[in-house]
C-alpha positions in Angstrom: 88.3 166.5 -199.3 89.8 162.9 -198.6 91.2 160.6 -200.9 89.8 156.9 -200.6 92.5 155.1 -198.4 92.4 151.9 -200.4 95.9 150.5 -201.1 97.0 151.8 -204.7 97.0 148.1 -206.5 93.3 147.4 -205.7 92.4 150.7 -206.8 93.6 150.3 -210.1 92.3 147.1 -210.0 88.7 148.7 -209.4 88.9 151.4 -212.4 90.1 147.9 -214.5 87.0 145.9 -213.7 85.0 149.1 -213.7 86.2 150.5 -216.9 85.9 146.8 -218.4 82.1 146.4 -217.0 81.6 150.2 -218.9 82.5 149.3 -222.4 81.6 145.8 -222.1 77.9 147.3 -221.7 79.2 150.2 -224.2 79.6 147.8 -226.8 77.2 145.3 -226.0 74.0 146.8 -225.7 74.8 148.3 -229.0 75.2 145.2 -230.6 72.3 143.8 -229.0 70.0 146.5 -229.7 71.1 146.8 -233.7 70.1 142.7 -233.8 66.8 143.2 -232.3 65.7 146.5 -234.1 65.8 148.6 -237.4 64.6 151.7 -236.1 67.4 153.6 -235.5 65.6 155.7 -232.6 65.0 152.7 -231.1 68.7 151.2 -230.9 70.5 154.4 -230.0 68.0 154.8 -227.2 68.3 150.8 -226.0 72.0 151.7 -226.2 72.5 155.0 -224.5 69.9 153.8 -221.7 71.9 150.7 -220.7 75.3 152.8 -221.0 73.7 155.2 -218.6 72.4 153.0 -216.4 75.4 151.3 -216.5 77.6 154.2 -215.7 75.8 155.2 -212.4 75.6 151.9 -210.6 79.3 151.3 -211.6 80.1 154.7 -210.3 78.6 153.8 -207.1 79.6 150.5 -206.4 83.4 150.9 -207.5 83.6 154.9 -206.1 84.6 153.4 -202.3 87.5 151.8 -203.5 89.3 154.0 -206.3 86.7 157.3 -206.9 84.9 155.7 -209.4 87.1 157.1 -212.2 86.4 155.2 -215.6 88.1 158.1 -217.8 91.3 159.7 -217.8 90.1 162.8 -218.0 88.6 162.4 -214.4 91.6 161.5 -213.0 93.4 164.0 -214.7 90.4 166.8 -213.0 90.7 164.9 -209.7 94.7 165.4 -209.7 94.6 169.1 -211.0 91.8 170.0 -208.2 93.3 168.2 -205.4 97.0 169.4 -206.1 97.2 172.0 -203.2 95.0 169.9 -200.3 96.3 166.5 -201.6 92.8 165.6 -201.5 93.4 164.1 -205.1 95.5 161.2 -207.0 98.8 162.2 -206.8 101.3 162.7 -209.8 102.5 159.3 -210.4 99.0 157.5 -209.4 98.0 159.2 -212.6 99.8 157.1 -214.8 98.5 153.7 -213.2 95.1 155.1 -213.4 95.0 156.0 -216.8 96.6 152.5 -217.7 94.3 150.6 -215.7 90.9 152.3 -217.7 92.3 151.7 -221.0 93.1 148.3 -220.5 89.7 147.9 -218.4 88.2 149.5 -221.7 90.4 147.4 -224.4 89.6 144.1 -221.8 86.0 145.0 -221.8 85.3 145.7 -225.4 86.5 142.3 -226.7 84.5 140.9 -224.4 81.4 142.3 -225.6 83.0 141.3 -229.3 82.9 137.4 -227.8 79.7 137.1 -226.1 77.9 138.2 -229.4 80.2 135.6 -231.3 81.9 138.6 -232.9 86.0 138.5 -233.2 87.7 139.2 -230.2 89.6 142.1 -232.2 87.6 143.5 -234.3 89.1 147.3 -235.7 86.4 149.2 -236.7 85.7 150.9 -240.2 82.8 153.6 -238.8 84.6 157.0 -239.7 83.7 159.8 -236.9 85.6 162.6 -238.4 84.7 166.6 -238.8 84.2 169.4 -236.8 80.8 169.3 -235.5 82.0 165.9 -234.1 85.0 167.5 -232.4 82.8 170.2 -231.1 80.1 168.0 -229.7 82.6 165.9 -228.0 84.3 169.3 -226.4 80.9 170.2 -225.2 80.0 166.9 -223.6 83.3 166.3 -221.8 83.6 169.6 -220.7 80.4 169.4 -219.0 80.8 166.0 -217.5 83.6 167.6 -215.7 81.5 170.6 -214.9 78.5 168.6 -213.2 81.1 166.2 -211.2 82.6 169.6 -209.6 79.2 171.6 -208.5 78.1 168.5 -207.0 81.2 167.6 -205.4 82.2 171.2 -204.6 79.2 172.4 -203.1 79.0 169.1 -200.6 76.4 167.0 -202.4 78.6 164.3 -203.5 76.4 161.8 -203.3 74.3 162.9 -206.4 77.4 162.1 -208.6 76.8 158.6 -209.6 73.3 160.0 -210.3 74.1 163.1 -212.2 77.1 161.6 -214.5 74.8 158.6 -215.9 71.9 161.4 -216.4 74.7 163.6 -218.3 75.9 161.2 -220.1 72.6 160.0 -221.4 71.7 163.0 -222.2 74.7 163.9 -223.9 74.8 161.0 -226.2 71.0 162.9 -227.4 72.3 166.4 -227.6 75.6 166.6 -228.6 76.5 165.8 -232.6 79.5 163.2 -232.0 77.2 160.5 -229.5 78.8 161.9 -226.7 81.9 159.8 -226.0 83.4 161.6 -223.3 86.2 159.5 -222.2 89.6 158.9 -224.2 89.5 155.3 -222.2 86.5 153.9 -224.0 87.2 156.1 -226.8 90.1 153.8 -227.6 88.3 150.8 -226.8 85.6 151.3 -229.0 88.2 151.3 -232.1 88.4 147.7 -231.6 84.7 146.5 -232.5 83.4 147.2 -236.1 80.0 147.0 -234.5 77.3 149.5 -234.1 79.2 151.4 -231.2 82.7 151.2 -232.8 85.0 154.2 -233.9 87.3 153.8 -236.6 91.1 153.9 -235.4 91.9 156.9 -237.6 89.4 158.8 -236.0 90.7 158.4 -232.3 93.0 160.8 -232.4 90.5 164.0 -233.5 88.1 162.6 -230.5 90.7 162.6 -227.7 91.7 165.9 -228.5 88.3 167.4 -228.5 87.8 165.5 -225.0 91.4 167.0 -223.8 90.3 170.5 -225.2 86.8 170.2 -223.2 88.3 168.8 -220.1 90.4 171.7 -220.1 87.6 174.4 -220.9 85.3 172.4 -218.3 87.7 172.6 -215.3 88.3 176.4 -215.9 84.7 176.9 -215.6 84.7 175.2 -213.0 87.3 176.9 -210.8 85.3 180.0 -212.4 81.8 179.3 -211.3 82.4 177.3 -208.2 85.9 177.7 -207.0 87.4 175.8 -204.5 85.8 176.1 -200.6 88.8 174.2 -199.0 89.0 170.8 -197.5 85.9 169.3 -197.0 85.6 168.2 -192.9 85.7 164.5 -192.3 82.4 162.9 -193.5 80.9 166.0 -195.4 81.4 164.0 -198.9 80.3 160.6 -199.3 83.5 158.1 -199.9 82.0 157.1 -203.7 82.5 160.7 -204.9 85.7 161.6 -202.3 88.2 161.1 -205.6 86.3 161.9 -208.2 86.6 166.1 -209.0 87.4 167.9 -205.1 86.2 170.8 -206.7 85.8 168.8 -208.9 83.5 162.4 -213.5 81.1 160.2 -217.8 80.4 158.8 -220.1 80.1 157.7 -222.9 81.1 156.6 -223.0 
């Protein structure tokens, strides 16, 4: 599998914007949908539908350019797949990358804060803390991961932006902790005290549990899937060509 051949600076610039668009919808829809409702069905559903939504288009509009990233976590799964072929980021892109999403995420979240006349930095006071959380967080990251490299690793890259926005819907329903899935958002989300916000001291228990199920979802991956080689010029579309070789969510 190829990487995109965009120059480096307008590929961070992409996972930026894109990561910025992601929690500004994150955030906002949550914020809209707790002022328009009391039902509490009815908000989380308003808000995991627009992040969903949101997730897939941004996927495929940004994935020419820089993969389509968003997370860390899929850059990290993109590097550790693509290490051998050098059909992934290499070592020091990871750093930009990861940069670039969280201050796309910290950019986009105070966005969302201003356009609902909120502060622009606004920590948050909603505690996510306990073990069930961690868990569910594990569980949806690690599967994220795991539906980016079947689709990607068995040629049928072009599902991606699909299948990640259907995950990570889903996930928000299923798994105990929402469904966060992406250390990026994660700690953009500590800075509104709005109905999507995390409280700062509970950041650090998430991103572990993402790390942990990152790690666990790439194992099974090279488990169930392995690697088939190089894809041939053309067999992956370019929106998924950096996201997981063989092996990306959420919830962000």
């Amino acid at each position: 599998m190829t990487t995109t051949t965009a120059p480096l600076v307008r590929r961070l610039a992409a996972e930026a914007v894109g990561t910025a668009a992601l929690a500004a919808v994150v955030v906002g829809s949550g914020i809209q949908a707790a002022a328009l409702s009391q039902d509490g069905g009815v908000r989380f559903l308003a808000n995991v539908g627009a992040s969903a939504l949101a997730l897939a288009v941004l996927i495929e509009l940004f994935g020419p350019v820089s993969g389509g990233h968003f997370n860390p976590l899929v850059t990290v799964g993109a590097w550790w797949t693509g290490r051998r072929d050098g059909s992934g980021p290499t070592l020091p892109e990871l750093g930009g990358y990861a940069a670039a999403q969280v201050v796309g995420a910290l950019a986009g979240t105070s966005l969302a804060n201003a356009m609902f006349g909120r502060p622009f930095v606004e920590p948050s006071g909603h505690g996510r803390d306990g073990g069930t959380l961690w868990l569910g967080e594990a569980v949806a990251t690690g599967t994220l991961l795991l539906v980016v490299a079947a689709l990607t690793g068995s040629g049928r890259g072009r599902l991606v932006p699909a299948a990640v926005g259907l995950w990570v819907g889903a996930a928000c329903w299923a798994t105990s902790s929402g469904g966060f899935a992406n250390p990026a958002v994660t700690l953009g989300r500590a800075l509104t005290d709005s109905y999507t916000g995390i409280a700062p001291g509970s950041v650090p228990g998430f991103v572990l549990a993402q790390l942990a199920g990152a790690a666990a979802g790439l194992a099974l991956a090279g488990a169930l899937f392995g690697r088939s080689g190089p894809a041939r010029p053309g067999s992956v579309p370019d929106d998924a060509r950096d996201l997981l070789p063989g092996p990306a969510t959420t919830a962000g």
